[in-house]
Residue, then its C-alpha position, 0 to 999 in steps of 0.5 A: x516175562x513178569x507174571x503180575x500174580x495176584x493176592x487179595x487180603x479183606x478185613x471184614x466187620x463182626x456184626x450182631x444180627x439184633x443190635x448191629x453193633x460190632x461185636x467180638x466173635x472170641x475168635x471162635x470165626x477164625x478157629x472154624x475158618x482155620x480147619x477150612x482155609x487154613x492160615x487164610x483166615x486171621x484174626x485182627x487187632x479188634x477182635x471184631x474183625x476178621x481178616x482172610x486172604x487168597x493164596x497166589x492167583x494167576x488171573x483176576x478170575x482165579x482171585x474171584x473164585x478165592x475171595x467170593x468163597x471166603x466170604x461165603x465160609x466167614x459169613x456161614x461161621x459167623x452165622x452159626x455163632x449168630x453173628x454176620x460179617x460186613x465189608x465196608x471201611x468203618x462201621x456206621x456207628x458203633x465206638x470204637x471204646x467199646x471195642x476189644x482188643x484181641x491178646x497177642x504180643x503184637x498187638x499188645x505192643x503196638x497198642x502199648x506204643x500208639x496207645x489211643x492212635x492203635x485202639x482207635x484204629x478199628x476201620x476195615x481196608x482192602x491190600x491187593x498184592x502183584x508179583x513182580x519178578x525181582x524187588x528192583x523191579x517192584x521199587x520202579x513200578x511202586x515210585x510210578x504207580x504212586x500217582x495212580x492211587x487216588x484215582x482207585x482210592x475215590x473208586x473205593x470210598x466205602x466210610x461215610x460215617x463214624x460213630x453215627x456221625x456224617x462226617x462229610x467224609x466219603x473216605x473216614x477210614x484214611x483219616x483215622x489212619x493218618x493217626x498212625x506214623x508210616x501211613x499215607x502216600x511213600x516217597x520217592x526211592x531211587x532204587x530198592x538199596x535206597x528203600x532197605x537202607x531206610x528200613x535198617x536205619x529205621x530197625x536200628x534206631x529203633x522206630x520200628x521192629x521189622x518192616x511190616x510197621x510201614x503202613x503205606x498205601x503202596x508198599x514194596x512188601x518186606x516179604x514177598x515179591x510184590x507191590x502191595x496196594x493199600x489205599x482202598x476202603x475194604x468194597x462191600x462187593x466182591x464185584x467191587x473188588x475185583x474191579x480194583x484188583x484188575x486196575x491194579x494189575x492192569x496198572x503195574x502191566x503197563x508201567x512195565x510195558x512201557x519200561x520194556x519200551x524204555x518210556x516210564x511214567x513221571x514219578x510225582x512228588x508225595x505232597x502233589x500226589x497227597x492233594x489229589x489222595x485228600x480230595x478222593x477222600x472227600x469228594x470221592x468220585x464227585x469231585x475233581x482231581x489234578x491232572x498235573x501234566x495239564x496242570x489243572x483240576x479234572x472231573x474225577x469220573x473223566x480221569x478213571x475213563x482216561x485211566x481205563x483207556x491208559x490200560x486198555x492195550x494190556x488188559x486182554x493179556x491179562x484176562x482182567x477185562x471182565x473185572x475191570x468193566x465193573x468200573x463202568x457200573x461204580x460210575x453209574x451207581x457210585x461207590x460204597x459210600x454214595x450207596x450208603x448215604x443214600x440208604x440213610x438219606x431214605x431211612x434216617x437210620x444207621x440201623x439200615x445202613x448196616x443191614x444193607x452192608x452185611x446184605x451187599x457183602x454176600x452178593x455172590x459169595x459162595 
């Protein structure tokens, strides 16, 4: 029987307290962090970001506990070095040009091949992993699941702005990532041989070095036996998160019940599903999605419920139903980018909005 363990990965923003701009901490965040957490704590391409990951977790309730404490830890580090931590997907006004980047022989090498794509890409996403007992299995799960991305993508929109422009966007992060190649909704695979003989011809060809340069949204990971969920914004709460991480693994729980049943899920083709992933970027949970069974477009918010409802018979196993409730309140309250445009709506200010963001992200953590 598959385990459906988990692993949560965050990339959190670098703040000045005064100007609230992002800053770079020197990595001195992450060397504290690493004394703590150990390789839990990482640094990024920017050096204004910090990212941090939970070990392997059986329960959502065991992630929560790992996640909430890294935030905790991050944000007391950076306050002894007088900085703060925010969890949204970009920051609401500070240039990316001004930005450093952090000297590493990998980072240097994507930025000298992607050039502005790579030093423009300062935006801040959340990866959810699930085991899966065997790669085969995870390429089926992966082929099917793909459908579902969009309808947690609009639950996580957290990007509204970019340098201090409303771009109109609920989701900005997705777009300023489409710039890099391998982004985005993946294929088909037929089977996981079909999947890593794309990557060899890829290595050899010399497109890529290794398979950790596929940026998909959904990814079986090069590494690890685990689907890896890419797609989200980072949430600015840890409640947030776990309601995404829940619906993850409720997902993947399901389409696996239904394997064991001989019943699977249709596999929808990437242009179909890219139409759905643009609207979530745009309208977030306002707007309407696909239903390309019915063949028509459906409220984005009835389409989570039907999801929930889709889940519902694994969820108890899972001990998740607690994490995945808090959709319910995403509903009611919107998400991180609704939130955010209504704080600036208020205050005029981007100032404030970042305020907000660095005071949601540690709702919680301790």
């Amino acid at each position: 029987m598959n385990e459906f363990t988990l692993g949560i990965e965050e990339e959190y923003m670098v703040v000045d307290p005064v100007t609230r701009e992002l800053t770079s901490h020197d990595q001195k965040i992450v060397e504290a962090a690493q004394k703590i957490h150990k390789d839990q704590v990482k640094a990024e391409m920017h050096q204004a970001v910090v990212e941090v990951g939970t070990g392997i977790c059986k329960t959502t309730e065991e992630a929560r506990k790992e996640i909430s404490q890294l935030r905790y830890t991050v944000s007391q580090l950076a306050g002894e070095q007088g900085l703060r931590i925010g969890a949204a997907g970009t920051h609401p006004f500070s240039h990316w040009e001004k930005q450093l980047i952090t000297e590493h022989p990998r980072y240097n090498e994507i930025v000298n091949e992607l050039q502005e794509a790579a030093r423009s890409n300062l935006i801040f996403g959340l990866h959810v992993h699930v085991g899966f007992q065997s790669r085969e299995l995870a390429i089926h799960i992966a082929n099917q699941v793909r459908y579902f991305l969009p309808h947690v993508f609009a639950l996580s929109t957290n990007s509204p702005f970019w340098e201090s422009r409303n771009t109109g966007y609920k989701s900005f992060r997705t777009k300023i990532f489409d710039k890099f190649p391998r982004t985005g909704i993946p294929d088909i695979f037929n089977s996981i041989e079909d999947y890593d003989n794309y990557v060899k011809l890829l290595i050899k060809t010399n497109c890529m070095d290794n398979a950790k340069k596929i940026w998909w949204d959904i990814r079986v990971h090069p590494f690890f036996d685990t689907v890896e969920f890419r797609i989200c914004d980072c949430p600015m709460l840890i409640d947030e998160t776990m309601a995404f991480t829940a619906l993850f693994q409720a997902l993947c729980a399901k389409l696996y019940k239904l394997r064991l049943q001989n019943m699977e899920f249709i596999s929808y083709s990437r242009a179909l599903i890219n139409e759905n992933k643009w609207r979530a970027a745009r309208y977030g949970i306002d707007g309407n999605l696909i239903d390309f069974g019915k063949e028509m477009e459906v409220n984005c918010r009835n389409l989570v419920l039907e999801l929930l409802d889709f889940v519902d018979d694994v969820v108890d196993d899972l001990g998740c139903r607690n994490d995945l409730e808090y959709v319910h309140k995403i509903l009611e309250h919107g998400t991180g980018a609704d939130r955010q445009l209504a704080v600036y709506a208020q205050t005029g200010n981007f100032e404030s909005v970042v305020d907000y963001i660095t005071t949601q992200t540690l709702i919680g953590a301790r």
